[in-house]
PAVO-445335 format. One record per residue (C-alpha): x, y, z; residue number from 1. Coordinates in steps of 0.5 Angstrom, whole numbers, plus 2048, in hexadecimal, padded with zeros to 3 digits. Layout:
N
[site [X; Y; Z]; NUM] ...
***
This chain:
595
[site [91B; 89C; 81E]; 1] [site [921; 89D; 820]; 2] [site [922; 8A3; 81D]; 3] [site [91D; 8A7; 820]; 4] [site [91E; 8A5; 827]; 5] [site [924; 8A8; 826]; 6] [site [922; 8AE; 823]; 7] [site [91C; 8AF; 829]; 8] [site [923; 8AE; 82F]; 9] [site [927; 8B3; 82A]; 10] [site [921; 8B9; 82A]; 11] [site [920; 8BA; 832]; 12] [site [927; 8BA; 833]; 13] [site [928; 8C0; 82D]; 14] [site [922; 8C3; 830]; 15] [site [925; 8C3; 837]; 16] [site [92C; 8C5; 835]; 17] [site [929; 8CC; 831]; 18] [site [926; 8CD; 838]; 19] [site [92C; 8CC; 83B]; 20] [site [930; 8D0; 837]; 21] [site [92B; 8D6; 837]; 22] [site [92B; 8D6; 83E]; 23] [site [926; 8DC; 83D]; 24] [site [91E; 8DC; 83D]; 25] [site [91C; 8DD; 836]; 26] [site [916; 8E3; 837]; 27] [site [91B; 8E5; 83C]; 28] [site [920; 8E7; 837]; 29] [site [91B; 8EA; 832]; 30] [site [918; 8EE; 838]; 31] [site [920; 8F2; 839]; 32] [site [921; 8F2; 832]; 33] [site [91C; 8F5; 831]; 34] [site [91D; 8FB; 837]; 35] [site [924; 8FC; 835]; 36] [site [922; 8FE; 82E]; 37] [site [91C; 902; 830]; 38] [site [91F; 906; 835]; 39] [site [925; 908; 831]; 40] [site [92A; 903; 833]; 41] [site [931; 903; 830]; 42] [site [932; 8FF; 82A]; 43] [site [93A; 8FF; 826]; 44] [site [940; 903; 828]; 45] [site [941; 907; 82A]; 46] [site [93C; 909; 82E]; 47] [site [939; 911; 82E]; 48] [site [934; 910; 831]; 49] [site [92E; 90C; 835]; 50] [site [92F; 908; 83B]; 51] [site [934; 90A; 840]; 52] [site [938; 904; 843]; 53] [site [936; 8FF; 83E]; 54] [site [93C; 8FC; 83C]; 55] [site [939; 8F5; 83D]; 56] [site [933; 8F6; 839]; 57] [site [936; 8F9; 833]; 58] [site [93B; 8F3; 833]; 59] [site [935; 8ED; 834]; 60] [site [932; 8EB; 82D]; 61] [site [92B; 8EE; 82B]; 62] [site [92B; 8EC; 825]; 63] [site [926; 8E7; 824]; 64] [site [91F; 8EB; 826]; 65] [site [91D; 8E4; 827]; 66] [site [922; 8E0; 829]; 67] [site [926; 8E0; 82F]; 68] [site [92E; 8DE; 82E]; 69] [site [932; 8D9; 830]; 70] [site [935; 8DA; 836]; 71] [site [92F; 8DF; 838]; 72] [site [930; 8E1; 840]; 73] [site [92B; 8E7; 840]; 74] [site [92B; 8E7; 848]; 75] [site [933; 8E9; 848]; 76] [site [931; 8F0; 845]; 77] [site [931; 8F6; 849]; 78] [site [92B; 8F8; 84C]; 79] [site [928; 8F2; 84A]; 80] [site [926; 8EC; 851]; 81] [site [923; 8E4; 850]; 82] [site [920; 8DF; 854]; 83] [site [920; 8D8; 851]; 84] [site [923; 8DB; 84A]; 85] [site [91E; 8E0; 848]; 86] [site [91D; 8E6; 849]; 87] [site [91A; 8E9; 84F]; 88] [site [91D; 8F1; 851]; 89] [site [920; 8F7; 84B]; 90] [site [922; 8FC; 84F]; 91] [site [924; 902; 84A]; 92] [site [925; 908; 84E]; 93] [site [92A; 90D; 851]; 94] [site [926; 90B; 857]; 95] [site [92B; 905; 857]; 96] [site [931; 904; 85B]; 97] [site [937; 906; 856]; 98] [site [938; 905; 850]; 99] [site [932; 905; 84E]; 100] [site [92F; 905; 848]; 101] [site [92B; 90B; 845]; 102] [site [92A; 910; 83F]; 103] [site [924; 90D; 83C]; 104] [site [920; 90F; 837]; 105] [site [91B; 90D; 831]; 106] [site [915; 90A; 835]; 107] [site [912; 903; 839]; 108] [site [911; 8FD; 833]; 109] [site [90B; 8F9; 834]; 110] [site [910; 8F2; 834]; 111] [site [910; 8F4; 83B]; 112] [site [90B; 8F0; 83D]; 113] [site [910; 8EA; 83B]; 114] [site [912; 8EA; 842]; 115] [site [90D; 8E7; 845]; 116] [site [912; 8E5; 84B]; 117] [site [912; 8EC; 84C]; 118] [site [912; 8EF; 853]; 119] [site [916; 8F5; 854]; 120] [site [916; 8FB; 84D]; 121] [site [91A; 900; 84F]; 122] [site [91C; 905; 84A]; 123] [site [91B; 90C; 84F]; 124] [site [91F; 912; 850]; 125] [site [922; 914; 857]; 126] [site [91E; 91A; 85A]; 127] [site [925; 91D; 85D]; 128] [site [927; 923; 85B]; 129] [site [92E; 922; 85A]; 130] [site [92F; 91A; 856]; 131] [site [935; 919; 852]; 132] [site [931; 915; 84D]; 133] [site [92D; 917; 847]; 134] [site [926; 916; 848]; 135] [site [922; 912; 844]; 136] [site [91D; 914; 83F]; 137] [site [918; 90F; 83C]; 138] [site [913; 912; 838]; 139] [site [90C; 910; 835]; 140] [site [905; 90B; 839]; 141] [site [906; 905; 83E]; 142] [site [905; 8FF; 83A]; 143] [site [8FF; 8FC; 83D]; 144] [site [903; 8F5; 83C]; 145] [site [906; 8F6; 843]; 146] [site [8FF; 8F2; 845]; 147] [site [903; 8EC; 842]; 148] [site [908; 8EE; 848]; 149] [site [904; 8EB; 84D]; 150] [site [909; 8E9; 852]; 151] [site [90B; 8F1; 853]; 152] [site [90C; 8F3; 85A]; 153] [site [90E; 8FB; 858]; 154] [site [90F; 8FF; 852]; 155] [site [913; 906; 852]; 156] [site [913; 90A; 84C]; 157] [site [914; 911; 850]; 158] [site [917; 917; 84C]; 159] [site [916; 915; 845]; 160] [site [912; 918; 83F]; 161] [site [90C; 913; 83E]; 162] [site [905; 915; 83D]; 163] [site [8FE; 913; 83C]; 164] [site [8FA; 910; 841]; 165] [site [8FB; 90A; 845]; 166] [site [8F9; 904; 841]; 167] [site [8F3; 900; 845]; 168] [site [8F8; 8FA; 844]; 169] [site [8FC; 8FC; 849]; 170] [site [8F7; 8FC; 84F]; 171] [site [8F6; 8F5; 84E]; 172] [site [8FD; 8F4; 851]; 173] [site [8FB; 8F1; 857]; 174] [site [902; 8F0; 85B]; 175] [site [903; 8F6; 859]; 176] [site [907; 8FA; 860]; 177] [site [90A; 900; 85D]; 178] [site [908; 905; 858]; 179] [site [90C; 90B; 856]; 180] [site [90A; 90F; 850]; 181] [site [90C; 916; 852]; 182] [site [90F; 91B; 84F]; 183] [site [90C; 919; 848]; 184] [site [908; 91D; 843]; 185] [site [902; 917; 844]; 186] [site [8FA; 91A; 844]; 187] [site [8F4; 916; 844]; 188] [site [8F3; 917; 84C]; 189] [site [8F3; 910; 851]; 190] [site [8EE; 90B; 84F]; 191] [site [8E9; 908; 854]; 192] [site [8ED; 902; 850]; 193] [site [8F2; 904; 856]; 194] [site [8ED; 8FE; 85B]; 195] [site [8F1; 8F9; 857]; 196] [site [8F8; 8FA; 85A]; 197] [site [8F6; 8F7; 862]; 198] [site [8FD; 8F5; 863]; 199] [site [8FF; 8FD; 862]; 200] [site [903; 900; 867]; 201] [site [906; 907; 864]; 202] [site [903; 90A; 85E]; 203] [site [907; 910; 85B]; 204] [site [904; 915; 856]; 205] [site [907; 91C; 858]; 206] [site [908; 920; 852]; 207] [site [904; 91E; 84E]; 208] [site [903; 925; 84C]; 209] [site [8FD; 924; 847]; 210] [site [8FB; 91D; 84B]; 211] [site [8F4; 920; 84D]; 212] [site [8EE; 91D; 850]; 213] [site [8EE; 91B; 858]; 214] [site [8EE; 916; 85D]; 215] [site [8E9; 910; 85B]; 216] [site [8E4; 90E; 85F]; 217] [site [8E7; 908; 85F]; 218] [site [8ED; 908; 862]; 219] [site [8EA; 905; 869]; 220] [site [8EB; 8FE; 865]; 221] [site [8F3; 901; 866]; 222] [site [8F4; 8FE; 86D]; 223] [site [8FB; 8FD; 86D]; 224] [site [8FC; 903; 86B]; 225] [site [903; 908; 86E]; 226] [site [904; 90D; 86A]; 227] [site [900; 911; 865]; 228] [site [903; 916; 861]; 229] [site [8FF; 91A; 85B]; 230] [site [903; 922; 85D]; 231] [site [903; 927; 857]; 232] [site [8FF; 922; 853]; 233] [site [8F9; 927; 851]; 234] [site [8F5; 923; 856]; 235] [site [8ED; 927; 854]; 236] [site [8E8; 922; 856]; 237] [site [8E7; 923; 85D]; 238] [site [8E6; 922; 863]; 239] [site [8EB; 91D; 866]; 240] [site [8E5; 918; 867]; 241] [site [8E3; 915; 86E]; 242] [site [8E5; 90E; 86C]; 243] [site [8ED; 910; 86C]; 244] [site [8EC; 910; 874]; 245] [site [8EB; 908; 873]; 246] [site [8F2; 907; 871]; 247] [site [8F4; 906; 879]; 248] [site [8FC; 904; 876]; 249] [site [8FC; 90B; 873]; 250] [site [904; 90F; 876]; 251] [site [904; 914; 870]; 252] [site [900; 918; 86D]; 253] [site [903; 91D; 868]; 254] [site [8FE; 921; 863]; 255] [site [901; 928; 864]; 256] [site [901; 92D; 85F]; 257] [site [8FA; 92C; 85A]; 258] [site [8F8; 932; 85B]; 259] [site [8F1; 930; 858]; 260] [site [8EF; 92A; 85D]; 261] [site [8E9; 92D; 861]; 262] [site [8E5; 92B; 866]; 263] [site [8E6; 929; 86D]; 264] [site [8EA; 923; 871]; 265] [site [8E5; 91F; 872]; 266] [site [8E5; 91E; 87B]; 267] [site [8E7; 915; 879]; 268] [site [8ED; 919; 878]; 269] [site [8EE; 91A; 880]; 270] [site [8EF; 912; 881]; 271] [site [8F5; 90F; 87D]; 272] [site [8F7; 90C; 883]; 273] [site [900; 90C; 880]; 274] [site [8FF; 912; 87C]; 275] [site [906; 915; 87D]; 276] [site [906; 91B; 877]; 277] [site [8FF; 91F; 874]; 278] [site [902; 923; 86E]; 279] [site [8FD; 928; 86B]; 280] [site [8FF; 92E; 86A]; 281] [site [8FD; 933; 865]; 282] [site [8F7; 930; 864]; 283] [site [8EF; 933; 864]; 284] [site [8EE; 92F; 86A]; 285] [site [8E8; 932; 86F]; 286] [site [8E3; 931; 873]; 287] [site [8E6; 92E; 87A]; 288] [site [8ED; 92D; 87A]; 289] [site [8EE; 926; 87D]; 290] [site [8EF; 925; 884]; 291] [site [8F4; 91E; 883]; 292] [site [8F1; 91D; 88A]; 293] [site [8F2; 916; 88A]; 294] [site [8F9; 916; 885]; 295] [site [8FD; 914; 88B]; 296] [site [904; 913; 886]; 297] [site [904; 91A; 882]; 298] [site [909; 91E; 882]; 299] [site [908; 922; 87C]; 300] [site [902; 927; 87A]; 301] [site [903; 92B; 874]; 302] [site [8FD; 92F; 873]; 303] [site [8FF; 935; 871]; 304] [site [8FC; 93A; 86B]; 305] [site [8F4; 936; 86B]; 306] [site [8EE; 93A; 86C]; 307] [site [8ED; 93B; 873]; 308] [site [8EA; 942; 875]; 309] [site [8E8; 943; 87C]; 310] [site [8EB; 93C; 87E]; 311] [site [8EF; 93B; 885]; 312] [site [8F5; 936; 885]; 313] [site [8F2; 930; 889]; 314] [site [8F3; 930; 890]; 315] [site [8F4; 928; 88F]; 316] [site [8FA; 928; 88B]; 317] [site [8FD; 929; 891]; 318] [site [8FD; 922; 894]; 319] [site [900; 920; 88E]; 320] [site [907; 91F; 892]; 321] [site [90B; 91C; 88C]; 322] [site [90A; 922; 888]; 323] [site [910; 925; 884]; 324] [site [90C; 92A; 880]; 325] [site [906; 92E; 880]; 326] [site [905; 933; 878]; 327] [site [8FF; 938; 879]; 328] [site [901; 93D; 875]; 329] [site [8FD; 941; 871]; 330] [site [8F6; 93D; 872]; 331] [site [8F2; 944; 876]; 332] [site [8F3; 941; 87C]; 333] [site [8F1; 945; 882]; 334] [site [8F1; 943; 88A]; 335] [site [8F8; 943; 88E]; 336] [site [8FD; 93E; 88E]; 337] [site [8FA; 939; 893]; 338] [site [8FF; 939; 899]; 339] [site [8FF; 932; 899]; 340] [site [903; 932; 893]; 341] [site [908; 933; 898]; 342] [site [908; 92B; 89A]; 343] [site [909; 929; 893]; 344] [site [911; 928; 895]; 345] [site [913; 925; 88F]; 346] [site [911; 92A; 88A]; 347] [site [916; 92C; 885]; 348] [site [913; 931; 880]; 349] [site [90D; 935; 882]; 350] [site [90B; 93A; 87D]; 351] [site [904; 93E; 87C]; 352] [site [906; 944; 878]; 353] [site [901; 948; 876]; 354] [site [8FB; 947; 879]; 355] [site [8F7; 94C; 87F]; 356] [site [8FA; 948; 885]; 357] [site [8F9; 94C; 88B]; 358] [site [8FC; 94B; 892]; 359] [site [903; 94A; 894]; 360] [site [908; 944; 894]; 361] [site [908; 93E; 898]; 362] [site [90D; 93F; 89D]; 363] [site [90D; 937; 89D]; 364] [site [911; 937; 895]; 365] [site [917; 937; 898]; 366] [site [917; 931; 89A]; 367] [site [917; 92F; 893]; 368] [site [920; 92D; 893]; 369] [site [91F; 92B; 88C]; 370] [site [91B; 931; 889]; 371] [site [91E; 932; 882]; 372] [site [919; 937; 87F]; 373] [site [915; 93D; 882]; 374] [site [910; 941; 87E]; 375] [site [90B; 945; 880]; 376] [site [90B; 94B; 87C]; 377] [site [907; 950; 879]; 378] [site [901; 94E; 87F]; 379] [site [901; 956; 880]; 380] [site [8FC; 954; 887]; 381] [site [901; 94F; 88A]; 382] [site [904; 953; 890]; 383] [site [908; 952; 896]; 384] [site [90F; 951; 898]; 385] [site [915; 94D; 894]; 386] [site [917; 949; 899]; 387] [site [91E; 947; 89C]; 388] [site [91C; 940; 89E]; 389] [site [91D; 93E; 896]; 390] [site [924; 93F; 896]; 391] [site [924; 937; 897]; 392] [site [922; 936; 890]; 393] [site [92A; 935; 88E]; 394] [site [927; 931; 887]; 395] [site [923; 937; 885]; 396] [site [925; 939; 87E]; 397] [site [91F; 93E; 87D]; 398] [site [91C; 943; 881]; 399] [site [915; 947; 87D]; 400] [site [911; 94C; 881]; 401] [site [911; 953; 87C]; 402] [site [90B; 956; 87C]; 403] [site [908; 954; 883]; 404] [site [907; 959; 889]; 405] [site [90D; 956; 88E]; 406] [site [90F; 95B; 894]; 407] [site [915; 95C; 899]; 408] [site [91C; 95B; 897]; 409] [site [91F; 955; 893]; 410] [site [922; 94F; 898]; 411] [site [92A; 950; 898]; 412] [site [92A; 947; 899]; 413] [site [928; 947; 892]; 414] [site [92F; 947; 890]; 415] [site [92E; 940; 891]; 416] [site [92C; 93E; 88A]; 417] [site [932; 93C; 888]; 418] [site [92E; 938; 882]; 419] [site [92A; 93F; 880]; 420] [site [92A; 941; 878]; 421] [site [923; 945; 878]; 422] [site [922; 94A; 87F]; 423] [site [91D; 94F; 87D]; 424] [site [919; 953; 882]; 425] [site [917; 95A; 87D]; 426] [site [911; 95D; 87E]; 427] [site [910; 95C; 885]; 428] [site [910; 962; 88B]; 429] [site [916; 95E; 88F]; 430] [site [91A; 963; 892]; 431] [site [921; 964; 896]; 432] [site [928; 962; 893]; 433] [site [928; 95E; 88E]; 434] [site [92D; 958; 892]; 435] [site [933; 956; 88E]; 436] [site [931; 94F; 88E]; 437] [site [932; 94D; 887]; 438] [site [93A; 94C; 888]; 439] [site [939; 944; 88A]; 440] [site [934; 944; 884]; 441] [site [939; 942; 87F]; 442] [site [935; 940; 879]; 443] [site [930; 946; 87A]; 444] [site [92E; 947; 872]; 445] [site [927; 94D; 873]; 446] [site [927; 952; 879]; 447] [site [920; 956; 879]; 448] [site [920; 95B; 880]; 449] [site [91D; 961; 87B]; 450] [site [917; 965; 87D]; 451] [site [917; 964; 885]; 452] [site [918; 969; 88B]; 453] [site [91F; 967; 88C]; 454] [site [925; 96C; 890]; 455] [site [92C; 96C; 88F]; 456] [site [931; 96A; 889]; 457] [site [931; 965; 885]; 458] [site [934; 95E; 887]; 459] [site [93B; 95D; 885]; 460] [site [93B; 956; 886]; 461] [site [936; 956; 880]; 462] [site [93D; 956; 87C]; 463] [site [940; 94E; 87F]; 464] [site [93C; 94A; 87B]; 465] [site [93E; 949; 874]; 466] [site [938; 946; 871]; 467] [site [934; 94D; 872]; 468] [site [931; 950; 86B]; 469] [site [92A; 953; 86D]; 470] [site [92A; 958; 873]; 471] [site [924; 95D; 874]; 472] [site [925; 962; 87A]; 473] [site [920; 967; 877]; 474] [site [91B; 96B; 87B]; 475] [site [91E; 96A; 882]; 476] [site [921; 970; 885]; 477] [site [928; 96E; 885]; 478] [site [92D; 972; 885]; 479] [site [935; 974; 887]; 480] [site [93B; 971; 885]; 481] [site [93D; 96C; 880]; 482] [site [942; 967; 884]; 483] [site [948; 965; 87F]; 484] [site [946; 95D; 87E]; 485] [site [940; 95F; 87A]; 486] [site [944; 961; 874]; 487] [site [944; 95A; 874]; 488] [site [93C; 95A; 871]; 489] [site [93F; 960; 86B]; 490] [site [941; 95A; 867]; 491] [site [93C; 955; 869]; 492] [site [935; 957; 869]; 493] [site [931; 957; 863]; 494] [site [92A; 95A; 865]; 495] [site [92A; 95E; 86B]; 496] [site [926; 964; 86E]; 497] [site [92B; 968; 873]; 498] [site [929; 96F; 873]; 499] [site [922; 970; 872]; 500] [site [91E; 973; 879]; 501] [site [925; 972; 87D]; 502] [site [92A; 978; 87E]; 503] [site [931; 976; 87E]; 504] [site [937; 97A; 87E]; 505] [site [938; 978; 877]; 506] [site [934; 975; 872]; 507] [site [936; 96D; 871]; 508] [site [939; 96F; 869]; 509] [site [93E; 975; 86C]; 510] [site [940; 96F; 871]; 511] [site [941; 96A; 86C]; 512] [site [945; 96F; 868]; 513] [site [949; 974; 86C]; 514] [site [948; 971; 874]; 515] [site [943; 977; 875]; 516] [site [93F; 976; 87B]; 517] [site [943; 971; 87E]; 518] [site [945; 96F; 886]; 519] [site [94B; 973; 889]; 520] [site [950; 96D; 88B]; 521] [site [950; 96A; 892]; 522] [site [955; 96B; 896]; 523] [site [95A; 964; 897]; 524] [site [957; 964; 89F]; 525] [site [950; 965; 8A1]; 526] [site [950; 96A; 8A6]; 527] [site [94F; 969; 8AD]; 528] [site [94B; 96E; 8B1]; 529] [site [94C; 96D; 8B9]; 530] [site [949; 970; 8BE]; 531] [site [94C; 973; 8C5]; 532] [site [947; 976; 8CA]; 533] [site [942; 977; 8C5]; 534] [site [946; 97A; 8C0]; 535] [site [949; 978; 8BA]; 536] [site [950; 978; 8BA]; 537] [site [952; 977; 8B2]; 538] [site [94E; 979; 8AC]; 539] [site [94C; 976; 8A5]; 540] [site [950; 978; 89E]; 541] [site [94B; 97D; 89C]; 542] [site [94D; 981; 8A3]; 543] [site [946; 97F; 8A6]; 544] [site [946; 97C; 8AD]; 545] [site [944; 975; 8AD]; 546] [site [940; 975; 8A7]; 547] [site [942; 96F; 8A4]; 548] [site [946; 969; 8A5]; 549] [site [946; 964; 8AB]; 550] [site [945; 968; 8B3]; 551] [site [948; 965; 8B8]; 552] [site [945; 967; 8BF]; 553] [site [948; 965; 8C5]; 554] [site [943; 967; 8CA]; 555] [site [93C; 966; 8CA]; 556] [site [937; 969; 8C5]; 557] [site [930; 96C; 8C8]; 558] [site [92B; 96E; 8C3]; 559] [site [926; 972; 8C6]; 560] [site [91F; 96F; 8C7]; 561] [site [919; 971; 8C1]; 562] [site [912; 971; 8C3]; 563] [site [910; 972; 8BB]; 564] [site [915; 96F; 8B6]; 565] [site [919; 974; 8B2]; 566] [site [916; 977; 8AC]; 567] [site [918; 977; 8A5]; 568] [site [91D; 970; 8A7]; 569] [site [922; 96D; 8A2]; 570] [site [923; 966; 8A1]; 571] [site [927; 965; 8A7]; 572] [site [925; 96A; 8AC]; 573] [site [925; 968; 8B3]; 574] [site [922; 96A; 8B9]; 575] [site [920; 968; 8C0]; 576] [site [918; 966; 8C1]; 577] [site [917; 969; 8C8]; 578] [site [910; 965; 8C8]; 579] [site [913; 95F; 8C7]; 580] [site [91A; 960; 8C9]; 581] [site [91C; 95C; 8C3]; 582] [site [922; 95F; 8BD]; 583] [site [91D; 95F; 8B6]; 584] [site [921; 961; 8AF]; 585] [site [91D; 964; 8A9]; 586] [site [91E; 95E; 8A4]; 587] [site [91B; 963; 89E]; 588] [site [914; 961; 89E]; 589] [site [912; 961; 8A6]; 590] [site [915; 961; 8AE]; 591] [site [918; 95A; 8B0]; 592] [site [91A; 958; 8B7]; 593] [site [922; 955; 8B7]; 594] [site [920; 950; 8BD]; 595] 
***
């Protein structure tokens, strides 16, 4: 009897120094070992290859398939968290503050669903195009065992190669919050299943190229839902369904780019009351476009490349206040550009290209500091003037309006847009001088001024910004002397059209080669013409008297008094209106008062 109450004291007491000498969760252990060989982890020295920043997990024991080792400590592994000794967080991903572990490979074990204390599985990549750590490729199914893992919170497994469907398993992850699968070769569509996941909060499932299938209808039952994201998934089961509008939590929207997603927005679609971003270009939308009538939080609408013949852009958008972008383009639209939209001070990016856009431009655009892009191109009926107000766009970067029907001259207060590396106005009717305002726009990349009814010679400042590769003068009636500085643009262009429809002096070739054609040098000082009773005192360099240059005239000027304008004027004639006794200058397009 003795001896068996020893023995009952001395087994409890061995029991619980293995745990302790353990110090790790046996399913626990089983489950990373079981990921760490799967996917490729470095095993023996030296290491060529698997895992990046691994040491620590090459060092630890993984001999035993079953059985931690003495001393076990897995929450000391990088990327790897504990609560209470278990398990609770893997972060494998070069999403990871450095260094972070990557560069894996092979496929997902079905011992994962032996972290049942799991919250947070994250072997994502990074979207950024620039990252200086190797990416993750995991191939093969999802395990359906991850519903063992009924504590996750949030799954990323963004930019690796599994496929198959999503296992129904994992729609049973009732706490689940986040679930990034995009970037995959995943097929099979959305499950109604998706009702499951209540607590979600975003769902990512964008390039999924061959995903296909479409929004269920169950996606009400999502009602925490911000984020939804299925673009390039090969989405052809449309339409959007009307039960979408009932997920009020909704902020973004992206489905862009599936080409075969037909049908209309269903109009629930205009009351998402903290709806911020609607991405679905390139799609087959129709019918109505939405009103967002009652989305007071959007700023982004993208609806370009969608099936909207005949359609007008909705006059409702322009109480959208907080609203960066408008995208339109190609999608049939007619109508004008509602003046109201000149209200929308906070647009950043306005672009309808491609369309039957008729009218002129708001003049109220320019109250929008932080325009960045502006494309109205190839909307052969959008006329009027380009105006001088939106010379406060300081941010703009590009500036489209090829192919329109604009008039009157290019504003010289463009010379503002320091930021600018598109300018293309070709195939318009703009007129006068073109101003040389592209001296300030030092990382101007593409020039298109062809096929207008310009006057005068080419620019000279189209020579100071470095970046400058792609110009197109063509068809503008250009013609006289080439200025020195544009043997700069000899060196440096790559595609260009300089002599076609002008007539230069020379052709841009014989410039390039021999300096044909080029500029007389300018004298040092630039001649002053005085006057003296009427007459003047001096004359110019090419023996002309005050013909060019700087006059200087001491006494008063009398411009006689016109009771019609002057005929055939030039950008900057000048005459005295005896009917209004006003001064009024000839801007290339029309008479203006200067007072």
């Amino acid at each position: 009897m003795k001896h068996l109450i020893s023995f009952l004291f001395i087994v409890p007491c061995l029991i619980f120094s293995a745990d302790l000498y353990s110090q790790c969760d046996t399913d626990d252990y089983r489950g990373l070992r079981a990921l760490y060989l799967s996917t490729n982890g470095p095993i023996g020295s030296p290491v060529t290859n698997g895992w990046d920043n691994a040491a620590d997990w090459q060092a630890f024991d993984w001999s035993s398939p079953t059985t931690p080792p003495p001393g076990c400590d897995l929450c000391s592994l990088n990327g790897i968290t504990c609560t209470s000794g278990r398990v609770t967080q893997i972060h494998l991903s070069n999403t990871m503050p450095e260094p972070p572990i990557t560069d894996l490979s092979g496929s997902l074990p079905i011992e994962i669903g032996l972290l049942t204390e799991l919250t947070n599985f994250n072997i994502g990549n990074s979207t950024q195009s620039i990252n200086p750590w190797p990416k993750n490729n995991v191939s093969g199914a999802i395990p359906a065992e991850f519903e063992d893992c009924t504590q996750l919170l949030q799954i990323g497994m963004n930019g690796n190669d599994l496929s198959g469907t999503i296992p129904d398993e994992i729609y049973n992850l009732s706490n689940l919050t986040h679930l990034n699968l995009s970037a995959n070769e995943l097929t099979g569509g959305l499950s109604n299943l998706v009702s499951g996941l209540t607590k979600l909060i975003s769902l990512s499932l964008g390039y999924n190229t061959t995903f296909g299938g479409g929004i269920p209808t169950t996606i009400d039952a999502l009602t925490n839902l911000r984020v939804l994201n299925m673009e390039n998934c090969g989405l052809n089961a449309g339409p959007i369904p009307n039960q979408l509008g009932s997920c009020d939590s909704l902020v973004q929207f992206i489905i862009r780019n599936n080409p075969d997603y037909s049908g209309e927005i269903p109009a629930s679609m205009n009351s998402l009351p903290i709806l911020e971003v609607f991405w679905g270009n390139n799609c087959d939308f129709n019918g109505n476009i939405p009103t967002f009538s009652d989305c007071p939080e959007l700023r982004r609408i993208h609806l370009s490349q969608n099936d909207y013949p005949g359609k007008s852009l909705p006059t409702s958008w322009a109480s959208l206040s907080n609203l960066t972008l408008i995208g339109a383009g190609s999608c049939g639209l007619t109508g004008v550009i509602p003046p109201t939209f000149g209200n929308l001070n906070n647009l950043e990016q306005f672009s309808i290209p491609n369309n039957n856009i008729s009218g002129m431009l708001p003049t109220g655009f320019s109250m929008s500091s932080g325009m960045k892009i502006f494309n109205v191109e190839n909307n052969p009926a959008l006329t009027g003037n380009l105006h001088s107000g939106y010379d406060s766009w300081t941010q703009l970067t590009r500036f489209n309006a090829n192919g329109c029907n604009f008039i009157g001259t290019v504003p010289s207060s463009y010379s503002n847009w320091t930021n600018c590396t598109y300018f293309e106005i070709g195939g318009n009717a703009l007129s006068g001088d073109v101003p040389d305002i592209f001296g300030n726009m030092t990382n101007l990349f593409i020039v298109h001024l062809d096929s207008n009814n310009f006057i005068g010679s080419m620019p000279s400042s189209l020579a100071s910004p470095d970046s400058l590769k792609h110009l197109f003068i063509q068809e503008c009636g250009l013609t006289g002397c080439f200025a020195d500085t544009l043997q700069y643009l000899c060196g440096t262009l790559e595609t260009y059209n300089i002599d076609t429809g002008n007539d230069f002096d020379a052709t841009w070739a014989n410039f390039c080669m021999s300096g044909d054609g080029a500029c007389p040098p300018q004298s040092a000082n630039p001649v002053v013409c005085t006057f003296s009773n009427g007459l003047p005192v001096n004359m110019d360099v090419h023996g002309n008297a005050c013909v060019h240059g700087m006059i200087n005239v001491a006494e008063a000027v009398h411009i006689t008094p016109l009771t019609t304008p002057p005929s055939d004027p030039e950008a900057g004639t000048l005459y005295f209106d005896a009917n209004t006794a006003k001064l009024r200058v000839w801007d290339g397009g029309q008479w203006r008062d200067c007072w």
